[in-house]
C-alpha positions as CSV (number, residue, x, y, z in Angstrom):
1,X,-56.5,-53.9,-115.7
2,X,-55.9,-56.1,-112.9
3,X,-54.3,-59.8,-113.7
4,X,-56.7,-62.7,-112.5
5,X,-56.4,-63.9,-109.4
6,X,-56.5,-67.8,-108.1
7,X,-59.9,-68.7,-106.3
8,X,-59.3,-70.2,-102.5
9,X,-62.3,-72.3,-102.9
10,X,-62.6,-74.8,-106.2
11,X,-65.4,-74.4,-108.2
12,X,-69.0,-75.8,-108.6
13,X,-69.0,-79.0,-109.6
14,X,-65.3,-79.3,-109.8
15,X,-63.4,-81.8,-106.7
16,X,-60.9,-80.9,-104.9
17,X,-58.0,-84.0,-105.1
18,X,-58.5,-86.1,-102.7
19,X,-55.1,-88.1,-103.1
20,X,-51.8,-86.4,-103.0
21,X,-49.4,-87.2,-105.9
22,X,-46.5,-88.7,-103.5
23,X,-49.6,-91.3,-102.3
24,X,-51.3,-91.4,-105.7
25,X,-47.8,-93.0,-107.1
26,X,-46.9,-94.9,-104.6
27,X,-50.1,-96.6,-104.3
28,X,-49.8,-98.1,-108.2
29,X,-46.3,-99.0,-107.5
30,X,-47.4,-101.3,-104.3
31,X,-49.9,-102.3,-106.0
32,X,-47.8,-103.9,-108.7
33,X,-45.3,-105.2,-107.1
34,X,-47.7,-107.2,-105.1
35,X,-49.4,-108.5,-108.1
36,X,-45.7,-108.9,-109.6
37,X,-44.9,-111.2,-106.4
38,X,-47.9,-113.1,-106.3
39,X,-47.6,-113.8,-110.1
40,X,-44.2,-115.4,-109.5
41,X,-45.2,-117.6,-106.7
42,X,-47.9,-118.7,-109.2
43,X,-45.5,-119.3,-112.1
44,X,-43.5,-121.3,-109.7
45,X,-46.3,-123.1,-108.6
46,X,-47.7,-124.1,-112.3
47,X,-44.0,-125.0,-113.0
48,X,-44.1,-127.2,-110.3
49,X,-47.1,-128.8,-110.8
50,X,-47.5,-129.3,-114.6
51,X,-43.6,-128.5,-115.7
52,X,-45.2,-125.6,-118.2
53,X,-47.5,-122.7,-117.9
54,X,-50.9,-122.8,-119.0
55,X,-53.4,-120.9,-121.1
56,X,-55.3,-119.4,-118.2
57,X,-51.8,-118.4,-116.5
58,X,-50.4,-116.5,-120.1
59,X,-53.8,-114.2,-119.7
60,X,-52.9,-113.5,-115.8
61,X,-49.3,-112.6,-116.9
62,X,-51.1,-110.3,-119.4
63,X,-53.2,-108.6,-117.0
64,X,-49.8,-107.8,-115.1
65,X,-48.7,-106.1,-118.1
66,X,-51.6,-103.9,-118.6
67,X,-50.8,-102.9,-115.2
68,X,-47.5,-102.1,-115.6
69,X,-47.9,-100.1,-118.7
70,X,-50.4,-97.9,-116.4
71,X,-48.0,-97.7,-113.5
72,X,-45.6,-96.3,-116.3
73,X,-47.7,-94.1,-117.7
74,X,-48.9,-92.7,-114.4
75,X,-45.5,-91.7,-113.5
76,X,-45.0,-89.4,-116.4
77,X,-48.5,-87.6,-116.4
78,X,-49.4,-87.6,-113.3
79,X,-48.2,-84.0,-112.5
80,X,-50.2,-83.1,-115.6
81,X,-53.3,-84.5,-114.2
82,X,-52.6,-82.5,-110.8
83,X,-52.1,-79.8,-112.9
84,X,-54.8,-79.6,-114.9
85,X,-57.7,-80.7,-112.1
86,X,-56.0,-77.6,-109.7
87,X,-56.2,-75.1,-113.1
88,X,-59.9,-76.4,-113.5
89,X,-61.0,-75.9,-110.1
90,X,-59.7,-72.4,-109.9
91,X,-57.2,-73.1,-107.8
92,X,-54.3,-71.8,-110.1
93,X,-53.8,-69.5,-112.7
94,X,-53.2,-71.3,-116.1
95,X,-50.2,-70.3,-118.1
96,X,-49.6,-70.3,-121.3
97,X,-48.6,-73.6,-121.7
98,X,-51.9,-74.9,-120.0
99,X,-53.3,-76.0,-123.6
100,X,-50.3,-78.2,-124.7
101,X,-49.9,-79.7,-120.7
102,X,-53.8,-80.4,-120.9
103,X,-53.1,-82.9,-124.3
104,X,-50.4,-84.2,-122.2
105,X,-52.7,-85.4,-119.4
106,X,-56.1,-86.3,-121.4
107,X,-54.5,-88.3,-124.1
108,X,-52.3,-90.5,-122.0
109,X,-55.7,-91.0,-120.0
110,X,-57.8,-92.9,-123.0
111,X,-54.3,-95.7,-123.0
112,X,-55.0,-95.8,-118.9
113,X,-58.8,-96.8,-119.2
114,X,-58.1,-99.0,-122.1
115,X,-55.6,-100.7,-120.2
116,X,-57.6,-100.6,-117.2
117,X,-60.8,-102.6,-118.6
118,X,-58.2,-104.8,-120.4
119,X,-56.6,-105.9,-117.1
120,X,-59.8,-106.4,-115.7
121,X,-61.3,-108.4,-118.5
122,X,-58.4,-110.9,-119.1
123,X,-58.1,-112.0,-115.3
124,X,-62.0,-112.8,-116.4
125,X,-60.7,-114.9,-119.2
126,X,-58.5,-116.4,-117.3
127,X,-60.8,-117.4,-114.4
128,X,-63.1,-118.8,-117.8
129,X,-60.2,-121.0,-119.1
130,X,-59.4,-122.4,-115.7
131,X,-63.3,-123.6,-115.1
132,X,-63.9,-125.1,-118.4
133,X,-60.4,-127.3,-118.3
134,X,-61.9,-128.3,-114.7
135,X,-65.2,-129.1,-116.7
136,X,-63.8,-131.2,-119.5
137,X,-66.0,-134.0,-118.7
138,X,-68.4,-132.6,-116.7
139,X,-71.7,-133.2,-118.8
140,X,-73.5,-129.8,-119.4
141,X,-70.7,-127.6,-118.4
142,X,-70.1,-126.2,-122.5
143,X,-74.1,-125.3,-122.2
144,X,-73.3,-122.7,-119.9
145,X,-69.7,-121.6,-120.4
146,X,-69.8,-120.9,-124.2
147,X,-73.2,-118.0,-123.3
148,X,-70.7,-116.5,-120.4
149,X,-67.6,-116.4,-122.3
150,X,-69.7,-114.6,-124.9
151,X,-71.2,-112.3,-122.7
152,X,-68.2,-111.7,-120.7
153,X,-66.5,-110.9,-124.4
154,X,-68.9,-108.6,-125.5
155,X,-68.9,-106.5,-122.3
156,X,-65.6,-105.9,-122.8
157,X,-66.4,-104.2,-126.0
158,X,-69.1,-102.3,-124.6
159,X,-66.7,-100.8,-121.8
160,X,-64.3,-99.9,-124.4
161,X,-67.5,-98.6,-126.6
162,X,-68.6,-96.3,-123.9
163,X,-65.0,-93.9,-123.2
164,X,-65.8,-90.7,-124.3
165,X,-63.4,-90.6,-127.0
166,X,-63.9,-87.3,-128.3
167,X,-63.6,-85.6,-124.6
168,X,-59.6,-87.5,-124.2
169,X,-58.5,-87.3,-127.9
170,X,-59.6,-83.8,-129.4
171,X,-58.2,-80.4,-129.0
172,X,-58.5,-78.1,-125.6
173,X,-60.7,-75.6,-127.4
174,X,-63.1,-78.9,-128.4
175,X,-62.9,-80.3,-124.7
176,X,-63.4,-76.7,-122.6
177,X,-66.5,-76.0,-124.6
178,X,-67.8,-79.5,-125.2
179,X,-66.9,-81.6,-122.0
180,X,-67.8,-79.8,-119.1
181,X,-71.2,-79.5,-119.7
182,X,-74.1,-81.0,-117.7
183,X,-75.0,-83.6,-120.4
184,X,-71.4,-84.7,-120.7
185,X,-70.8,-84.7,-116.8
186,X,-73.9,-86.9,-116.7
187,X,-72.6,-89.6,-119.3
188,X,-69.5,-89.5,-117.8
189,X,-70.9,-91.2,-114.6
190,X,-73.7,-93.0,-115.7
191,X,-71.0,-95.0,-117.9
192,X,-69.3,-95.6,-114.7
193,X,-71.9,-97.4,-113.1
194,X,-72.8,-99.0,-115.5
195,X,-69.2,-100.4,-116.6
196,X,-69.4,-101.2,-112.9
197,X,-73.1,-103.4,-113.3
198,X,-71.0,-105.2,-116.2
199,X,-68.1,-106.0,-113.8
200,X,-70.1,-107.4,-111.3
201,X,-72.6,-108.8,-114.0
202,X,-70.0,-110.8,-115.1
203,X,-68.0,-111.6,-112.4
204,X,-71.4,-113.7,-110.7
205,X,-71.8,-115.6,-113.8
206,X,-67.8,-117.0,-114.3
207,X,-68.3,-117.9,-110.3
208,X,-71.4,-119.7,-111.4
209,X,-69.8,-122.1,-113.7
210,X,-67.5,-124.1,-110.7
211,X,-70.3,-124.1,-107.7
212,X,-73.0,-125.9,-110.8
213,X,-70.1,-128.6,-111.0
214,X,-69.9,-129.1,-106.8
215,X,-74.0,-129.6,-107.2
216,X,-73.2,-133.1,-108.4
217,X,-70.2,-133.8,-106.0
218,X,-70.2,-135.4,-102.6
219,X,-67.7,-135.0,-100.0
220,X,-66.5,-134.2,-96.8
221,X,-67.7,-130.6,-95.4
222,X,-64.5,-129.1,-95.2
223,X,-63.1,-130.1,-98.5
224,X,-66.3,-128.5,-100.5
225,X,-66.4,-125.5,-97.9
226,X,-62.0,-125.3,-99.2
227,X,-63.3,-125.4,-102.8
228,X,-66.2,-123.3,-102.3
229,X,-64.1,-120.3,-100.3
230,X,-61.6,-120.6,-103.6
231,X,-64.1,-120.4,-106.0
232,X,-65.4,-117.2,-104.2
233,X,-62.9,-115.5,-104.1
234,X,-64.1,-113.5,-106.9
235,X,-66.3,-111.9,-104.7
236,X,-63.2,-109.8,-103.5
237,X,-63.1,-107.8,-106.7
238,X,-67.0,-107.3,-107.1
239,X,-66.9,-105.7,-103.7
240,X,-63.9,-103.6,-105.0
241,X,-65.7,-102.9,-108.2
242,X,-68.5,-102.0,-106.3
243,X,-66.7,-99.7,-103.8
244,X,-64.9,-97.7,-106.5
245,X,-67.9,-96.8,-108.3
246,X,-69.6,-95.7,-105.1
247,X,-66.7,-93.5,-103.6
248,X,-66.2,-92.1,-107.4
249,X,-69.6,-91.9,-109.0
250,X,-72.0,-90.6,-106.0
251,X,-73.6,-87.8,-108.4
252,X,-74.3,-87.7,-112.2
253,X,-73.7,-83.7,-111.8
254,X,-70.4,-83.6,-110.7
255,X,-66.8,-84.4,-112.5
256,X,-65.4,-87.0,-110.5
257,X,-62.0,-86.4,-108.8
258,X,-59.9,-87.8,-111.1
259,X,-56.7,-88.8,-108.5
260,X,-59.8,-90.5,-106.5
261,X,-60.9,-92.5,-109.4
262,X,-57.5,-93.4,-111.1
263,X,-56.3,-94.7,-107.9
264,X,-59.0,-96.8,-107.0
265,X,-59.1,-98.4,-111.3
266,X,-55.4,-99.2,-110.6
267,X,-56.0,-100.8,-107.0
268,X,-59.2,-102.7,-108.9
269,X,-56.8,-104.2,-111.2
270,X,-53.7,-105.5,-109.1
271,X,-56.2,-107.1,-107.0
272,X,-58.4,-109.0,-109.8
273,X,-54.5,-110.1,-110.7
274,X,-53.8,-111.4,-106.7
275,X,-57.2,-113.0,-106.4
276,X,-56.2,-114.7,-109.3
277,X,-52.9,-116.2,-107.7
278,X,-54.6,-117.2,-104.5
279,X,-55.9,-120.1,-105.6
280,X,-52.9,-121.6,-107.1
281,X,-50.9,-120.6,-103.4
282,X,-53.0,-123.5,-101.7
283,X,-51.9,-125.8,-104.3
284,X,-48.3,-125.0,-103.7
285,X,-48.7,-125.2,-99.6
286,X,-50.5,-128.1,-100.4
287,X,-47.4,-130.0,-102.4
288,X,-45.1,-128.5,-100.0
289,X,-46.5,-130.3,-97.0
290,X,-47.0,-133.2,-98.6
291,X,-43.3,-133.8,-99.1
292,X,-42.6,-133.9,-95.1
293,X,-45.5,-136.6,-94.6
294,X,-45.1,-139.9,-95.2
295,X,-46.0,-141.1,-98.2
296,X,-49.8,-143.3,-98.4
297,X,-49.7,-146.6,-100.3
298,X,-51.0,-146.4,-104.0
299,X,-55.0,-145.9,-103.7
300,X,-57.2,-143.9,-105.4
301,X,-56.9,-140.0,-105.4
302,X,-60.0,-139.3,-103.4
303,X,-60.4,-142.2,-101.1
304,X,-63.7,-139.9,-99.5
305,X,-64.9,-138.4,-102.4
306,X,-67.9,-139.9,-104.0
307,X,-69.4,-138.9,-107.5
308,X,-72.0,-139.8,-109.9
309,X,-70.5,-141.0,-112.9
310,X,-66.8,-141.6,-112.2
311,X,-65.9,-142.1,-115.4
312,X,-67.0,-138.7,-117.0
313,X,-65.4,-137.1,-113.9
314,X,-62.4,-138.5,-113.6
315,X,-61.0,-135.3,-114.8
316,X,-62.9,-132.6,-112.2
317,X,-62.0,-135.6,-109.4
318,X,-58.4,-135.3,-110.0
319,X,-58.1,-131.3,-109.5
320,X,-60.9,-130.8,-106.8
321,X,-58.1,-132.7,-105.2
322,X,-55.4,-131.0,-105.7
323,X,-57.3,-127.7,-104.8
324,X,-59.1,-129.0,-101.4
325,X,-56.3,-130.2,-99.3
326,X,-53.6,-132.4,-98.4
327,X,-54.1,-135.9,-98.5
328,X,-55.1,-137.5,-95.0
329,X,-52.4,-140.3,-93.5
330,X,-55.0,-141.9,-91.3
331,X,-57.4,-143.8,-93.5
332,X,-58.0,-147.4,-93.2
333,X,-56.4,-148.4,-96.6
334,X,-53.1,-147.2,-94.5
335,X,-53.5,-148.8,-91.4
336,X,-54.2,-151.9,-93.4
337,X,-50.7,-151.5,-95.7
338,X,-48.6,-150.8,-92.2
339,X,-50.2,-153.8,-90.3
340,X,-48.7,-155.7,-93.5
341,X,-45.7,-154.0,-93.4
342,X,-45.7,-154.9,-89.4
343,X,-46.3,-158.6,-89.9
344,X,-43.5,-158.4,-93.1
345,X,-41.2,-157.3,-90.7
346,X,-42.0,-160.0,-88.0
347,X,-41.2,-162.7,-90.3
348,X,-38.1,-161.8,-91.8
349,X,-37.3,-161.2,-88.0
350,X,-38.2,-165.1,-87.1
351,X,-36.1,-166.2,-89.8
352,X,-32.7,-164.1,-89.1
353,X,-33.3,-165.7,-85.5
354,X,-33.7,-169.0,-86.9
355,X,-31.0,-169.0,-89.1
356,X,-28.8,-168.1,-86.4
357,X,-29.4,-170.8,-84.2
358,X,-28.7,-173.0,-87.2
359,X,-25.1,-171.3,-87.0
360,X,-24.5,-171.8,-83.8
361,X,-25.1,-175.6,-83.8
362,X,-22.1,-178.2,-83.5
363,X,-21.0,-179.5,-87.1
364,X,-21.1,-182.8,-87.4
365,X,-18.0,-184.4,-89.2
């Protein structure tokens, strides 16, 4: 009897891996150390500002240490998961340590999406906590954070509700009989999408919350067009969500390629972590160039910023400014202070002069 023999296409159903370990690998690593950079620069630019970190910056610094778990565990089972996914197309011939090499890969795999959605989820949080400290006395703004930060809660726990548990946890014999099956295939990718339809959901409502508190604020184009662009930058992981799910998930009868969609859940979450430092980098430019500009006179914070109730908003006034730009050096109030300055100048001039004619006139004895 003839041994079995390796097949030179992969099976029905069954992708081929579309990203080579060496790439897979050092993809996550970038990855992190970009988000690892850009959380320091943010550190150093809450240190800066406020002399402490905040709430919203202890759940970014939590999302980077999600990620690094999953670049860790990624770099001991990965050349399980290449393994297995070449044995399952019928690529290779398994050995007889293909059973215990299988458990290897798929139970490592339930920590990755766990960690995955967790990432994902606090960045969320964090976004939340920054817009409700910028709403403190915004009137109205509790009515519609509390129902997002419940719902963005709850999806959380329906992502983590929908892994198929059973399919990453139990024996081989359970998962070669039980997981490759149509109905299973099916599940598997119609949880995708909608985990995905969650991400986004949620993602439109958080950016919500800061554009309803610029409907009540006027100012000068550039400075709500500077706020606006920052509070849309959230829109950078939606269309990463959205492109993940639609490279990974194009058919409810197929087993996705697993290098394809690990690689694109770990880019997914380093970005939500950068997006989430790019608003804090314009407030460190921001008090960088202000130290080589000379310095206004005491006036108020936003000389061109108008708002309906000033007193309820004094709060939202303070850090729209210190997220739009750098103060302006040209305003009236400043002309007026250096024309003072000028005329100070003048007269302490005329009486030096005076006084020294004084000097040189004859003493009389």
């Amino acid at each position: 009897m003839s041994a079995p023999q390796a097949n030179s296409q992969p099976h029905p159903g069954v992708h081929v891996m579309k990203v080579q370990q060496p790439v897979f690998l050092g993809l996550i690593w970038t990855g992190l150390a970009v988000a690892i950079v850009c959380c320091t620069l943010r550190i150093l630019a809450r240190i800066r500002a406020f002399k402490k970190l905040l709430v919203d910056d202890y759940f970014v610094l939590l999302a980077l240490s999600f990620v690094f778990a999953n670049a860790i565990i990624w770099q001991v089972s990965a050349r399980h998961m290449y393994y297995v996914m070449t044995v399952s197309a019928g690529l290779e011939i398994p050995d007889k340590n293909f059973p215990q090499v299988a458990g290897s890969y798929f139970k490592p795999t339930l920590a990755v999406i766990i960690l995955f959605y967790s990432a994902l989820w606090s960045i969320k949080i964090s976004f939340l906590l920054f817009f409700r400290r910028l709403g403190t006395n915004v009137r109205g703004q509790k009515v519609i954070w509390w129902p997002v930060f419940v719902f963005t809660v709850a999806t959380y726990f329906a992502c983590i509700g929908t892994i198929q548990y059973r399919c990453l946890v139990k024996p081989f014999e359970y998962l070669a009989t039980n997981c490759k099956t149509p109905a299973a295939t099916s599940f598997q990718q119609i949880t995708l999408k909608l985990n995905c339809a969650w991400d986004v959901i949620t993602d439109c409502l958080i950016m919500f919350i800061p554009f309803s508190m610029l409907k009540g604020v006027q100012m000068r184009w550039h400075r709500k067009a500077a706020l606006g662009g920052i509070f849309s930058l959230v829109v950078i992981t939606m269309i990463f969500a959205i492109v993940r799910t639609a490279l990974v998930g194009s058919s409810n009868t197929t087993q996705p390629d697993s290098s394809w969609l690990y690689v694109w859940s770990a880019i997914e979450a380093s970005v939500a972590i950068i997006v989430a430092c790019l608003a804090t980098f314009r407030n460190l430019f921001s008090r960088e160039s202000s130290r080589h500009k000379v310095v206004k006179p005491e006036a108020p914070a936003s000389s061109n910023l108008f708002l309906r109730g000033n007193g309820r908003r004094k709060k939202i006034r303070d850090i729209l400014d210190s997220l739009a730009s750098v103060p302006e050096h040209t305003d009236s109030g400043y002309q007026e202070q250096s024309d003072k300055m000028s005329d100070t100048r003048s007269i302490i001039d005329r009486q030096d002069c005076n006084a020294h004619h004084l000097d040189e006139m004859p003493k009389t004895v």
